[in-house]
ZAMIRO-711859 format. One record per residue (C-alpha): x, y, z; residue number from 1. Coordinates in steps of 0.2 Angstrom, whole numbers, plus 5000, padded with zeros to 4 digits. Example, Ala and Ser with C-alpha at 12.3 -4.5 7.8 and 13.67 -1.06 7.14 Angstrom:
BEGIN
[[5062, 4978, 5039], 1] [[5068, 4995, 5036], 2] 
END
This chain:
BEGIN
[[5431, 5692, 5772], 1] [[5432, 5684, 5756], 2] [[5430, 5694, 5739], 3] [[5418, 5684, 5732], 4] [[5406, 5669, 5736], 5] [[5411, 5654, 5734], 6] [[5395, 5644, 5738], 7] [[5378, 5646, 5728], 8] [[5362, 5639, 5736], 9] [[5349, 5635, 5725], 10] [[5333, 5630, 5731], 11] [[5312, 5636, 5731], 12] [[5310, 5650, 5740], 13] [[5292, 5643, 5745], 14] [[5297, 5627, 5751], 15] [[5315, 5628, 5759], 16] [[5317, 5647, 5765], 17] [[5321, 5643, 5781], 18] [[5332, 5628, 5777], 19] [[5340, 5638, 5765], 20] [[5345, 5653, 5777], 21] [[5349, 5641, 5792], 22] [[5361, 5634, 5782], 23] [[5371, 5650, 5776], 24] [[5371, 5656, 5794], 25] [[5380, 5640, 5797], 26] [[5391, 5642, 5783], 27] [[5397, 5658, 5784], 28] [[5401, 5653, 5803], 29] [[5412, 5642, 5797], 30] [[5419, 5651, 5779], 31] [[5416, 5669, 5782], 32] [[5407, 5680, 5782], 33] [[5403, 5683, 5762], 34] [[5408, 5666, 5756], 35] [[5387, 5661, 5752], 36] [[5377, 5667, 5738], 37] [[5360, 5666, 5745], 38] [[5348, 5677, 5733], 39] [[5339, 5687, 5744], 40] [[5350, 5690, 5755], 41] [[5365, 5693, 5745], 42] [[5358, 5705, 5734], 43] [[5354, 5721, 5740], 44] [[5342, 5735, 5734], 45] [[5343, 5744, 5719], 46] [[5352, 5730, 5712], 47] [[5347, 5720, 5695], 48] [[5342, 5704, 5700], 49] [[5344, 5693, 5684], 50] [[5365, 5701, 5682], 51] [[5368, 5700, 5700], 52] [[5362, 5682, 5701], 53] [[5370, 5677, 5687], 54] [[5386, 5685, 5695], 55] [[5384, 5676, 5710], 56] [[5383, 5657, 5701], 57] [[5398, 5661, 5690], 58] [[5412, 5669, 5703], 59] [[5404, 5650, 5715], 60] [[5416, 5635, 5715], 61] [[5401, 5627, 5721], 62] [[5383, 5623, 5719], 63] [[5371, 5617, 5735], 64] [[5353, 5610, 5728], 65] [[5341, 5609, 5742], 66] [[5329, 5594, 5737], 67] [[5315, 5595, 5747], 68] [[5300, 5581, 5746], 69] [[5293, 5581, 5726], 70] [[5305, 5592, 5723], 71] [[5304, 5586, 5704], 72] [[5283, 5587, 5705], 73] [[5282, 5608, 5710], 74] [[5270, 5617, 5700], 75] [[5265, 5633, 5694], 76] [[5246, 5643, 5696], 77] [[5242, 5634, 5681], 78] [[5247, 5617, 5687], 79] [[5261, 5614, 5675], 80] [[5276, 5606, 5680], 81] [[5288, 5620, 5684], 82] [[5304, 5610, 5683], 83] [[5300, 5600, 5669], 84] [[5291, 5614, 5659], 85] [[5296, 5630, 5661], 86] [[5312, 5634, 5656], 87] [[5312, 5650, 5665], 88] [[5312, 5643, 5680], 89] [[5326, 5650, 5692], 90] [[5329, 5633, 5702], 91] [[5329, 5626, 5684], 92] [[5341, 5637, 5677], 93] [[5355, 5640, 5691], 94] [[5355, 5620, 5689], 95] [[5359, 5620, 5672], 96] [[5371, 5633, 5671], 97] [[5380, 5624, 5686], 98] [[5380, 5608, 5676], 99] [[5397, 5604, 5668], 100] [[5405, 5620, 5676], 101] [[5405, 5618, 5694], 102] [[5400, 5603, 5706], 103] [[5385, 5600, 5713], 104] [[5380, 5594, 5729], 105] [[5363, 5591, 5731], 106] [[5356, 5591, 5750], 107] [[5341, 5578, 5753], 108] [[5329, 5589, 5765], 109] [[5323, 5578, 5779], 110] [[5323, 5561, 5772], 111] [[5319, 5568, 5752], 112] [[5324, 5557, 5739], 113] [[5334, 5560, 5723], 114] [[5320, 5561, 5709], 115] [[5321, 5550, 5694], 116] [[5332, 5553, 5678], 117] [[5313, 5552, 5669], 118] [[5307, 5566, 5680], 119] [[5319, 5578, 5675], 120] [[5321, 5590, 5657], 121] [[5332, 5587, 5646], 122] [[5346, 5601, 5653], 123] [[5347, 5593, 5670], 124] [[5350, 5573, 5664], 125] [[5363, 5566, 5675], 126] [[5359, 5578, 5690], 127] [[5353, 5562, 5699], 128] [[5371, 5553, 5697], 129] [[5375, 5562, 5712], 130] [[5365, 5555, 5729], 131] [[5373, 5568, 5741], 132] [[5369, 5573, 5760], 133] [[5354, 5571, 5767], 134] [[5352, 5584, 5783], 135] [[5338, 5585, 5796], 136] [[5333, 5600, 5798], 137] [[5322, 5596, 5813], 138] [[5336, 5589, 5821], 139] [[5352, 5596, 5813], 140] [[5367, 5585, 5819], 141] [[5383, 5588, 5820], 142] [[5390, 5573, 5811], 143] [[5378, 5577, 5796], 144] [[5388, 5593, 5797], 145] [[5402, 5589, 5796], 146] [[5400, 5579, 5781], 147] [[5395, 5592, 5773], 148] [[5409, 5604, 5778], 149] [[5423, 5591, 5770], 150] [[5415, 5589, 5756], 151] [[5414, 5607, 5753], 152] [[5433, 5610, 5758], 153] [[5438, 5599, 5741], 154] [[5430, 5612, 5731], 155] [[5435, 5628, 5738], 156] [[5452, 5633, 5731], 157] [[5456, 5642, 5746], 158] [[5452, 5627, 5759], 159] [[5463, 5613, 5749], 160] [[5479, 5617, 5757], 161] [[5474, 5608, 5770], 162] [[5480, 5621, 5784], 163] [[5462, 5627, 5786], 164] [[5449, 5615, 5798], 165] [[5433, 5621, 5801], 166] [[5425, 5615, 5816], 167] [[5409, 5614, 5824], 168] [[5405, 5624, 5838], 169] [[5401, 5616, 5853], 170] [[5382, 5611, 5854], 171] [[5369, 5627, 5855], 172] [[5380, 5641, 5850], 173] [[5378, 5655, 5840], 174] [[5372, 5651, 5823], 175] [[5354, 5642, 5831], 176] [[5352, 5660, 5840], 177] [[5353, 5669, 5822], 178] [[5341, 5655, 5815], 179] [[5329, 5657, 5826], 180] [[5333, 5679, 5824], 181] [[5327, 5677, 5808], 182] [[5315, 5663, 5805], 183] [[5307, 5661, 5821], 184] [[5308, 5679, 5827], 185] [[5298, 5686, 5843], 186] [[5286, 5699, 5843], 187] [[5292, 5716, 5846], 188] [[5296, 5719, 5863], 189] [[5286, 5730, 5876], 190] [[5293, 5747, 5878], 191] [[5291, 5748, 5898], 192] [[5287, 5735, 5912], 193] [[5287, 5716, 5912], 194] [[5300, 5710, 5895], 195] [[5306, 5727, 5891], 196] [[5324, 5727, 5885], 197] [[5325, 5739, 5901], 198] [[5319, 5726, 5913], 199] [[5329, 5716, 5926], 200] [[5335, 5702, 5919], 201] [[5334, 5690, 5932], 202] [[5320, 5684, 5940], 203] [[5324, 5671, 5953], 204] [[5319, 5652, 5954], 205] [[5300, 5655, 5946], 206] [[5299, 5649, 5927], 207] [[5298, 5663, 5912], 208] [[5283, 5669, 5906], 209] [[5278, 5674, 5889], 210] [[5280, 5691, 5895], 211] [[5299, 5687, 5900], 212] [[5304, 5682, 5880], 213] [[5316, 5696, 5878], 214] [[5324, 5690, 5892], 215] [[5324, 5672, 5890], 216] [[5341, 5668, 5883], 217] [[5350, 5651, 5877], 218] [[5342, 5635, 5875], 219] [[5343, 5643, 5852], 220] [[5346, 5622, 5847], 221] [[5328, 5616, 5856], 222] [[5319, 5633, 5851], 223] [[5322, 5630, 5834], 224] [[5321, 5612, 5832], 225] [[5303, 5614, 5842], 226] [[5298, 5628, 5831], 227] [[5304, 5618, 5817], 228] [[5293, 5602, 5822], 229] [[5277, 5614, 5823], 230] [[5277, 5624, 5810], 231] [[5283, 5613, 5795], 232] [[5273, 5596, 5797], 233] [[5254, 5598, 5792], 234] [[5250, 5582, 5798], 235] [[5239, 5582, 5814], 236] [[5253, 5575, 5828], 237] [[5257, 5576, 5845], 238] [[5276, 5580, 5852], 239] [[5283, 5576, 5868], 240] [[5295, 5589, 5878], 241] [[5302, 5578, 5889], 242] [[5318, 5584, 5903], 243] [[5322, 5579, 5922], 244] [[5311, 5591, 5935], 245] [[5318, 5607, 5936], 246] [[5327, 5607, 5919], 247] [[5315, 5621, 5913], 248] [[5304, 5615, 5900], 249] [[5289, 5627, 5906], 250] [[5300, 5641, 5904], 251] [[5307, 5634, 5887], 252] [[5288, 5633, 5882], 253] [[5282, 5649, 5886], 254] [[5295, 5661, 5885], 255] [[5306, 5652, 5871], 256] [[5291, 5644, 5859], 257] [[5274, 5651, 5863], 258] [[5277, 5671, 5858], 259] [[5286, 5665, 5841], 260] [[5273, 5652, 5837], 261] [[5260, 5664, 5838], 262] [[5272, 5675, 5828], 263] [[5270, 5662, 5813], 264] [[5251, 5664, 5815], 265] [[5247, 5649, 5825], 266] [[5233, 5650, 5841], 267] [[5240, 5644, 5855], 268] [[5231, 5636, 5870], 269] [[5242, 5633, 5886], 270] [[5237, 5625, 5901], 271] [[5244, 5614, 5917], 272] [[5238, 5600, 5925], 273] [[5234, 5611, 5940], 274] [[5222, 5621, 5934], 275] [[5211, 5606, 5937], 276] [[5212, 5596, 5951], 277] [[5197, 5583, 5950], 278] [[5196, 5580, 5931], 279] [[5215, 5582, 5929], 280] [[5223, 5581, 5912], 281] [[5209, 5578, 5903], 282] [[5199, 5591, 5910], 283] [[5212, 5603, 5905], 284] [[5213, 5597, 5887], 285] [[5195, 5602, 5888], 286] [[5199, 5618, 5893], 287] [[5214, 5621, 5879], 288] [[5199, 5614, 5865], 289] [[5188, 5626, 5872], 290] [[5201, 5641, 5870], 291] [[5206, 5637, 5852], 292] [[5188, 5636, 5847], 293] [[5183, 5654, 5850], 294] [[5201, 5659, 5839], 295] [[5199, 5663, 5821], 296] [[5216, 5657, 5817], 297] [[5215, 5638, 5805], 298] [[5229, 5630, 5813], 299] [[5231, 5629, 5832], 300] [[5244, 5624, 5846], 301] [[5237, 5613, 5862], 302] [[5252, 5614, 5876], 303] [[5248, 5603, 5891], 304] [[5261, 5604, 5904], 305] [[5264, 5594, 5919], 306] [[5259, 5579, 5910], 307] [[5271, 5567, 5922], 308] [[5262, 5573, 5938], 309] [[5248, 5560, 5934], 310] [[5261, 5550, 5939], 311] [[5272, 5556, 5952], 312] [[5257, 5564, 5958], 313] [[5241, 5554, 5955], 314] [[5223, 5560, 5959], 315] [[5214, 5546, 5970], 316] [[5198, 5547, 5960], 317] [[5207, 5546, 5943], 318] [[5216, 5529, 5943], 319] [[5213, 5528, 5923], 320] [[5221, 5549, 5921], 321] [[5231, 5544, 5910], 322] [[5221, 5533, 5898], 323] [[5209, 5546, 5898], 324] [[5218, 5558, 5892], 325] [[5224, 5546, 5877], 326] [[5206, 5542, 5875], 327] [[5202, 5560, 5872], 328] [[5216, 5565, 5863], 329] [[5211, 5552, 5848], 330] [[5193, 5558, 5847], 331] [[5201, 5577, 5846], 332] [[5212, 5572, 5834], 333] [[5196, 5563, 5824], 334] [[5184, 5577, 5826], 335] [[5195, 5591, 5824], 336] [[5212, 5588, 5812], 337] 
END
């Protein structure tokens, strides 16, 4: 374990939490375990938050800036600009303290832009000479990555004898399970029956249930991305989960997303196309519409499976199943945004 961090993340707790402790899982997977200063989860207890935070910034070799969209325009409850005005301001401050000392590589959340040299205070001119890395953290790749991970090994002393590599691992392994541990957690699970930690955990060729989550391993990389896409994106929009037959994508939905979503205080409606057979699709949106109207929750998630059947299994009396269900989707989407 290293003795001391080498990495600092700075970034608004409100904004980019989760990108933030994604990212020091990631990291640490590839660093060790220690080498990320990531505030509230670096310091503990008891601990005096202003020392051990200035601690943290001045043992780092390096400084990651997480830049999320108008990351220069945040403001406070008064509606001042926090960045600009406040001098007090944390993000503000790690910043400037870095400046000058340490390098500072900012990472441009989800196609963010690099604010304007005019937008910033006086302490953090010549922030914006640097453009650095963009990441996607609704689809994190791996060649973003590793990107990332070179340019950090020039500035760690113990990384630049060159007989250290990090490396990836291999698509869906660990560190999306502890993301999704900690950002998307499940409910608790049932003491007895059905999901228990007790409970056999195989449960032949039928699909999981919600009540099987705690049973429903692998598949971390499409649960988090998912999540990712529902939770962080106010805009009104529809996703597509698409797979072969067979591939598990009912499962995926209600075992791997449905019990976290509702988790994150979202009302979730979820219906198939079999429920019914004359109106079809769009006599099952009906249905899910119905269901979240009688929810007091603000936002809500409609999940329409077996979508393709309207294909591979058409109604006779329902040539235009499809079109109809686009129909009504715009008019939902029109009514109730």
């Amino acid at each position: 374990m290293p003795k001391k961090p080498s990495i600092f993340i700075n970034y608004r707790r409100e904004r980019t939490r989760d990108k933030a402790i994604i990212l020091r899982i990631i990291l640490e997977a590839h660093f060790g375990e220690g080498s990320v200063f990531l505030d509230k989860e670096s310091i503990t207890v008891g601990r005096k938050w202003r020392e051990e935070l200035q601690n943290g910034l001045n043992e780092a070799e390096v400084l990651l800036c997480l830049i999320h969209h108008k990351w220069h325009a945040e403001t406070d409850e008064k509606g001042d600009n926090r960045l600009k005005l406040d001098p007090d301001d944390w993000v503000r401050q790690e910043i400037a303290g870095a400046m000058g000392r340490i390098p500072i590589i900012p990472i441009r959340i989800d196609g963010a832009e690099m604010p304007k040299e005019a937008y910033l205070p006086e302490p953090l001119k010549g922030f914006c000479d640097n453009q650095g890395i963009e990441l996607d953290f609704k689809n994190l790749s791996d060649e973003a990555m590793q990107k990332l991970l070179k340019s950090l090994r020039k500035h760690i002393s113990r990384w630049q004898d060159g007989n250290q590599t990090p490396t990836l691992p291999e698509y869906g392994n660990s560190y999306y399970s502890k993301a999704i541990s900690q950002i998307f957690p499940l409910p608790p699970a049932k003491s007895k029956g059905k999901g228990s930690p007790n409970a056999c955990p195989y449960i032949g060729l039928k699909p999981f249930s919600r009540e099987d989550a705690h049973l429903f391993f692998g598949r971390s990389r499409e649960i988090y991305n998912t999540c990712y896409k529902i939770i962080h994106q106010d805009t009104p929009r529809l996703l597509l989960l698409d797979g072969y037959s067979g591939t598990g994508k009912s499962s995926l939905l209600q075992a791997g997303i449905i019990p976290r979503i509702e988790k994150q205080g979202l009302a979730v409606a979820y219906g198939r196309r079999e429920q019914d057979k004359y109106h079809g699709l769009s006599g099952v949106l009906q249905m899910l519409e119905a269901e979240l109207s009688g929810k007091p929750e603000e936002k809500g998630l409609l999940i329409l499976d077996q979508v393709e059947e309207a294909i591979t299994s058409p109604i006779d009396i329902r040539p235009r199943e499809l079109q109809e269900l686009a129909e009504n989707l715009a008019v939902l989407l029109q009514s109730r945004p």
